[in-house]
C-alpha positions as CSV (number, residue, x, y, z in Angstrom):
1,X,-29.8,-9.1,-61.8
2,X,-33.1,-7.7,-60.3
3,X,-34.6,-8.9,-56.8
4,X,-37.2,-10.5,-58.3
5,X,-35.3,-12.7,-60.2
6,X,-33.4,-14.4,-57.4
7,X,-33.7,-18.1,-56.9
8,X,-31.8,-20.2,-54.2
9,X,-28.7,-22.5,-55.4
10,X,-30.3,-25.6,-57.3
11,X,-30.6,-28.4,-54.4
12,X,-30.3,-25.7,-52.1
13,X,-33.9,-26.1,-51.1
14,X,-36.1,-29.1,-50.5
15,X,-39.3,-29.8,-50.1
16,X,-41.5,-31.2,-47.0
17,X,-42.3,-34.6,-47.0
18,X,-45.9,-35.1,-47.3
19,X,-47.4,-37.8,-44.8
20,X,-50.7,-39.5,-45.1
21,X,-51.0,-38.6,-48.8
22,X,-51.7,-41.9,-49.8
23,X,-48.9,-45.0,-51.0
24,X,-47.2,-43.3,-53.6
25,X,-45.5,-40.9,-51.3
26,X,-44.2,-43.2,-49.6
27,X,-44.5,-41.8,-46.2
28,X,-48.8,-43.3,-46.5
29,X,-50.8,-45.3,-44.1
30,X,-48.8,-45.0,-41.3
31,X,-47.4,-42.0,-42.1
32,X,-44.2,-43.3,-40.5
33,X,-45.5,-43.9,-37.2
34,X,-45.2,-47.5,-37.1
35,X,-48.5,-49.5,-35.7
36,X,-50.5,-48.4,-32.9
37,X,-49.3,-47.2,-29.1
38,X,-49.5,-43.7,-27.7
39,X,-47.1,-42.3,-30.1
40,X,-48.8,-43.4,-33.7
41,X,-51.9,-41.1,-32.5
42,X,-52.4,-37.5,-32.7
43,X,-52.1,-35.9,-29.4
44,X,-49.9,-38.5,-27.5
45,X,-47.5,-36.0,-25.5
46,X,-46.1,-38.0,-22.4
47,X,-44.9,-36.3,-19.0
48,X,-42.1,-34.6,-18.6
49,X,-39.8,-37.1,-17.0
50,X,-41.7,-39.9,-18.1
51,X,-39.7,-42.8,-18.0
52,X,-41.9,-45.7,-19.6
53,X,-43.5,-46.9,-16.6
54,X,-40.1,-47.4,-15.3
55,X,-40.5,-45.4,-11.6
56,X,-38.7,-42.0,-12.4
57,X,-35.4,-40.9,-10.8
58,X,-36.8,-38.1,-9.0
59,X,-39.6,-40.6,-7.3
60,X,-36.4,-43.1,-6.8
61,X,-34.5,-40.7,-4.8
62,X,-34.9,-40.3,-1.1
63,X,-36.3,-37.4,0.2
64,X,-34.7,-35.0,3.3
65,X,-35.3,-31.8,4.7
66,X,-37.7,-29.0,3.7
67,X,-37.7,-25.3,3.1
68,X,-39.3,-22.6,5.3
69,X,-41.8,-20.7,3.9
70,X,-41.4,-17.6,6.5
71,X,-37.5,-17.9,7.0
72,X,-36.4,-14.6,7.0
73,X,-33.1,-13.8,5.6
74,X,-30.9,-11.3,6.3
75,X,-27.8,-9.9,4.2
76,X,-24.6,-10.1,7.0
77,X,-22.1,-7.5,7.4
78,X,-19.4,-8.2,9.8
79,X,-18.1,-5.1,11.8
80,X,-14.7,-5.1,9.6
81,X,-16.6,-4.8,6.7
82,X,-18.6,-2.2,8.0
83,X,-15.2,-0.7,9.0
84,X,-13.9,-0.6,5.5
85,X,-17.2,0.8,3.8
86,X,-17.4,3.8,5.9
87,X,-13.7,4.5,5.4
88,X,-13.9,4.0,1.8
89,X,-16.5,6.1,1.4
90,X,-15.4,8.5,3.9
91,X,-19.1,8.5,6.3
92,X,-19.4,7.9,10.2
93,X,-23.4,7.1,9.8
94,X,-24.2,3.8,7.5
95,X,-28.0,3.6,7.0
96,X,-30.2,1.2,4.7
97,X,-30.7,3.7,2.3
98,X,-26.7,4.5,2.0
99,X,-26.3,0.6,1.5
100,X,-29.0,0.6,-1.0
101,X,-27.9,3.2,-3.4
102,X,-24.3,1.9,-3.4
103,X,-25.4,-1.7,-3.6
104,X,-23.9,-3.2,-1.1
105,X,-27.6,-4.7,-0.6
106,X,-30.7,-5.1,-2.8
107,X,-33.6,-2.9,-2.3
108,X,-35.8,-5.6,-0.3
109,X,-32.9,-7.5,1.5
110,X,-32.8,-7.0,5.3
111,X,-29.5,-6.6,7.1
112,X,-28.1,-7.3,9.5
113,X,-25.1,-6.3,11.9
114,X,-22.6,-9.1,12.7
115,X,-19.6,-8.7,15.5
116,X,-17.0,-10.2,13.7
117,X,-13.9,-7.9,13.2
118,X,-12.9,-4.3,15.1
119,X,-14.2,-1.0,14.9
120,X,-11.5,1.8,15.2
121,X,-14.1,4.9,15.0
122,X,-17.8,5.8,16.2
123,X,-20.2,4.8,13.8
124,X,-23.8,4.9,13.7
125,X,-25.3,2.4,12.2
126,X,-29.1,1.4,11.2
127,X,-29.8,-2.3,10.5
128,X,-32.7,-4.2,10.5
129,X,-31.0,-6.6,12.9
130,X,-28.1,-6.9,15.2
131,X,-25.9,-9.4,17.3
132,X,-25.3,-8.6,20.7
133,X,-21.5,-8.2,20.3
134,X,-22.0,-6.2,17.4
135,X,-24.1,-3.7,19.2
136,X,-21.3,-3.8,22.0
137,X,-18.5,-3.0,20.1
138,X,-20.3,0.0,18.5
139,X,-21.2,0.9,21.6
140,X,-17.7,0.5,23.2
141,X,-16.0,2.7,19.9
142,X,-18.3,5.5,20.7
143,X,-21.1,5.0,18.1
144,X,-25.1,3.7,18.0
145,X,-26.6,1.3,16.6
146,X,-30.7,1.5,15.5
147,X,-32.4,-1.9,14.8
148,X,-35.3,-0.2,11.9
């Protein structure tokens, strides 16, 4: 056996049909297209979620509410959570850049300083935004808080 002496299986391959090649093919004059409409010419490629002319679902469906273009959203972190980072990872100051390079946020999100939970330590952290009781329980436990 040499490698240009392989062949494929007999039956293994089969040959195209050839359309429009005249009656004796078989597959001539219409070249299985059936008779007229959109779809027997060359070109005819309907919409994407073209229906028939039926009126398409997402035209059917009522339509609510909109989205913002300049909503601005922010990643939260709740004070406990805050809490836990800094004593897992033994720091007293939590800036963007520290929550960047351990990913706790992606390098464009904004954060943002939520006063959900208790802080047993001063800790100074820099946010891009704050609640007010957030920023007075940092304040109460001793530590800052710096809206960036």
């Amino acid at each position: 056996m040499e490698l240009h002496t392989i062949r494929p299986a007999k039956g293994a391959v089969k040959s195209n049909t050839r359309r429009g090649r005249g009656q004796g093919s078989g597959k001539g004059g219409t070249s299985a297209r059936g008779h007229k409409g959109a779809k027997s010419r060359s070109g005819s490629k309907q919409k994407r979620n073209f229906e028939g002319g039926q009126m398409p679902l997402q035209m059917r469906l009522p339509k609510r509410g909109f989205k913002n273009r300049n909503r601005v959203a922010y990643s939260p972190f709740n004070l406990a959570r805050l809490e836990e980072i800094s004593e897992k990872h033994q720091v007293t100051s939590i800036t963007l850049e520290f929550m960047r390079e351990h990913r706790f946020i992606r390098r464009n999100d904004l954060m943002k300083v939520l006063g959900d939970g208790e802080v047993g330590k001063a800790l100074n952290v820099e946010a891009n935004a704050a609640s007010a009781s957030a920023k007075q329980a940092l304040e109460a436990a001793g530590g800052s808080l710096t809206i960036v």
